[in-house]
C-alpha positions in Angstrom: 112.4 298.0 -59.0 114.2 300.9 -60.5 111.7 304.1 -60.8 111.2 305.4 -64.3 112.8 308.5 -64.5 115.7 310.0 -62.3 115.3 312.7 -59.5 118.7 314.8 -60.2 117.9 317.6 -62.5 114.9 319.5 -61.1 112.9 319.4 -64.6 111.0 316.7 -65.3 111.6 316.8 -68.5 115.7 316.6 -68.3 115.1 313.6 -65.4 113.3 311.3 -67.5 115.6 311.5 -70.8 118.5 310.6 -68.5 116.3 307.4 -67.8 115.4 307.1 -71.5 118.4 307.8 -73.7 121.7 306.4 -72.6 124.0 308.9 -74.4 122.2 311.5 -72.5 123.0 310.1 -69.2 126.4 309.1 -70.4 127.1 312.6 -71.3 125.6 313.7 -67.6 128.3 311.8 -65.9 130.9 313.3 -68.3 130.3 316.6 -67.0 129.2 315.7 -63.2 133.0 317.5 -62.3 133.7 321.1 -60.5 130.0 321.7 -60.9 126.6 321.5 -59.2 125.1 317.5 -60.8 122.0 319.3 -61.3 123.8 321.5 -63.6 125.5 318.4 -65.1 122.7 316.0 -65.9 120.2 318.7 -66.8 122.8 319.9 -69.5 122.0 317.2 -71.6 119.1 318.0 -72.1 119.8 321.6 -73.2 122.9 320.3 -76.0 119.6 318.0 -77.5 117.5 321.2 -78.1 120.6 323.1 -79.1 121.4 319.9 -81.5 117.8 320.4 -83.1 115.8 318.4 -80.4 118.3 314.7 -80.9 121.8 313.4 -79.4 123.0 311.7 -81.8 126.7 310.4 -81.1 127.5 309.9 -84.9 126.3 313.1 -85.5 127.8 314.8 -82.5 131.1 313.0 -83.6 130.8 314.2 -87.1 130.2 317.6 -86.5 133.7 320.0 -86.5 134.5 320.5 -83.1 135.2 323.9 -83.0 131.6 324.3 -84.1 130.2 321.6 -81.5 132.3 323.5 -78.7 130.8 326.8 -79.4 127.1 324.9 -79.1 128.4 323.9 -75.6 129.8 327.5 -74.6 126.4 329.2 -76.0 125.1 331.4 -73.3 123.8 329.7 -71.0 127.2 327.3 -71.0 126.8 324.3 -70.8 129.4 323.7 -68.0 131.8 325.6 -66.2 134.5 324.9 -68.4 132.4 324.8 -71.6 135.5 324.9 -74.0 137.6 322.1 -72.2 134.3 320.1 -71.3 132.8 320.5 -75.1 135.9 319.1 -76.6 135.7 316.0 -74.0 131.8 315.7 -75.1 132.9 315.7 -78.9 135.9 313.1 -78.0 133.4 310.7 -76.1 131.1 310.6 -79.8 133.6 310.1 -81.6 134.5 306.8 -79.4 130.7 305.7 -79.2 130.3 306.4 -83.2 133.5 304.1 -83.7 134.2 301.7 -81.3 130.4 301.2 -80.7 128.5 301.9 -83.9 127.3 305.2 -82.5 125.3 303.1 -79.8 126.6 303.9 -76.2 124.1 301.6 -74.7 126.6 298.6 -76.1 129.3 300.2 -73.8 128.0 298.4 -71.2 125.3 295.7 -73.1 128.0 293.9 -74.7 130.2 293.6 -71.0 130.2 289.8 -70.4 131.2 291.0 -66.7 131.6 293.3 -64.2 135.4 293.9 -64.7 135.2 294.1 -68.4 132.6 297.0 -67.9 134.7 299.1 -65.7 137.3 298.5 -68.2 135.2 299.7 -70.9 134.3 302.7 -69.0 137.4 303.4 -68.1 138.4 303.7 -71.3 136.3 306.6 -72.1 137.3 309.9 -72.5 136.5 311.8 -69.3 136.3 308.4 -67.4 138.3 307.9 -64.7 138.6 305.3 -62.1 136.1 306.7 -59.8 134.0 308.1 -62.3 133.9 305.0 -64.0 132.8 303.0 -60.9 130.2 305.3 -60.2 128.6 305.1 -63.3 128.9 301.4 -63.2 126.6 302.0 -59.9 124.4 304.2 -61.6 123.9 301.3 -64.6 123.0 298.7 -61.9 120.9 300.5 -59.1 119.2 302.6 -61.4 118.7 300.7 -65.0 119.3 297.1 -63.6 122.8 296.6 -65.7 124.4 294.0 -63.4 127.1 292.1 -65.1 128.4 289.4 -63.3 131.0 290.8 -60.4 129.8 293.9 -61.0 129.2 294.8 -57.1 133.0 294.2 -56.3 134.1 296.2 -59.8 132.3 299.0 -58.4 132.8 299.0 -54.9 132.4 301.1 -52.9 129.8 302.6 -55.0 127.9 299.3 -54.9 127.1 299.3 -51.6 123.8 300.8 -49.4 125.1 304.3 -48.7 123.4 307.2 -50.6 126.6 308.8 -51.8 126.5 309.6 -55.3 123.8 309.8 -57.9 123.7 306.4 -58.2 121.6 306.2 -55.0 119.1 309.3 -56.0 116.0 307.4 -56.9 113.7 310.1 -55.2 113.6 313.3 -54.0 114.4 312.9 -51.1 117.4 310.2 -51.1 118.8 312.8 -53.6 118.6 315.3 -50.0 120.6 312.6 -48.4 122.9 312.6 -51.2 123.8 316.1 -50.9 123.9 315.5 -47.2 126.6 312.7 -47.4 128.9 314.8 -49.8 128.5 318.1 -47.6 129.4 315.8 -44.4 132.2 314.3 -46.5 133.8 317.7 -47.4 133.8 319.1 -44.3 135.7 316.0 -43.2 138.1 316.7 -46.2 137.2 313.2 -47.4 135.8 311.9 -50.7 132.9 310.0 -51.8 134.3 306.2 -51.6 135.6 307.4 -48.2 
């Protein structure tokens, strides 16, 4: 049974809204690149209180983007790359406010299968293969989504091996996470290595 809440951030409080509002976990795995995924997941949190205390993809998406980028590069940034990042954020509501009706839980409610879902994904700004099936690992092991072939669209992410943050459903499996991606870059290898 998938735990309530996730165990990436550090705070509680940035954990359990990844668990409870889909756009801020979406938005998580958006920025989960060339920095720490504490620092990714817990910034959505921080955009909601910067945004007036809601994400809102319709609003986010009808907001100018100049002035939604300079929310993101607000001291303390939002990412690494708050500018380049910000305008990726602002592209990814715009496509959940009009290809979705401004709900991103749909991206992957309305996937009759497990191909059609990493399509879906895919097609997302900031989405990229691996990225895609990652999150597509995240949406089954941790929230139950399972769409019908969904284990071989997702592979390898699908399988036992705490790699990713898919497979941090505690504290301490999110330790063996770290663990597998320091082992695999001293290797030089990758996570679906």
């Amino acid at each position: 049974m998938p735990a309530d809440t996730f165990f990436i951030t550090g705070d509680a409080e940035a954990d359990k809204l990844l668990h409870d509002d889909p756009l801020a976990l979406l938005l998580g795995m958006l920025l989960d690149q060339q920095v720490p995924m504490e620092w990714a997941f817990a910034s959505p949190a921080k955009l909601r209180d910067r945004l007036g205390g809601q994400l809102d993809a319709t609003a986010m998406a009808a907001m100018d983007q100049e002035a939604f980028v300079t929310v993101f590069c607000d001291k303390p940034a939002l990412h690494r790359f708050p500018g380049s990042m910000g305008k990726r954020a602002h592209e990814l509501c715009r496509v959940i406010a009009e290809d979705y009706s401004g709900d991103v839980s749909r991206v992957w409610s309305d996937a009759a299968t497990g191909d059609e879902l990493l399509a879906r994904l895919k097609a997302l700004p900031g989405f990229g293969g691996e990225k895609a099936k990652i999150f597509m690992a995240v949406l089954a092991k941790r929230l139950g989504v399972r769409p019908p072939g969904w284990e071989t669209a997702a592979a390898p992410f699908s399988d036992d091996v705490r790699r990713t943050v898919a497979d941090a459903d505690s504290p301490e499996h999110l330790l063996e996470v770290r663990a597998f991606k320091k082992m695999m870059k001293a290797k030089g290898k990758g996570k679906a290595d």
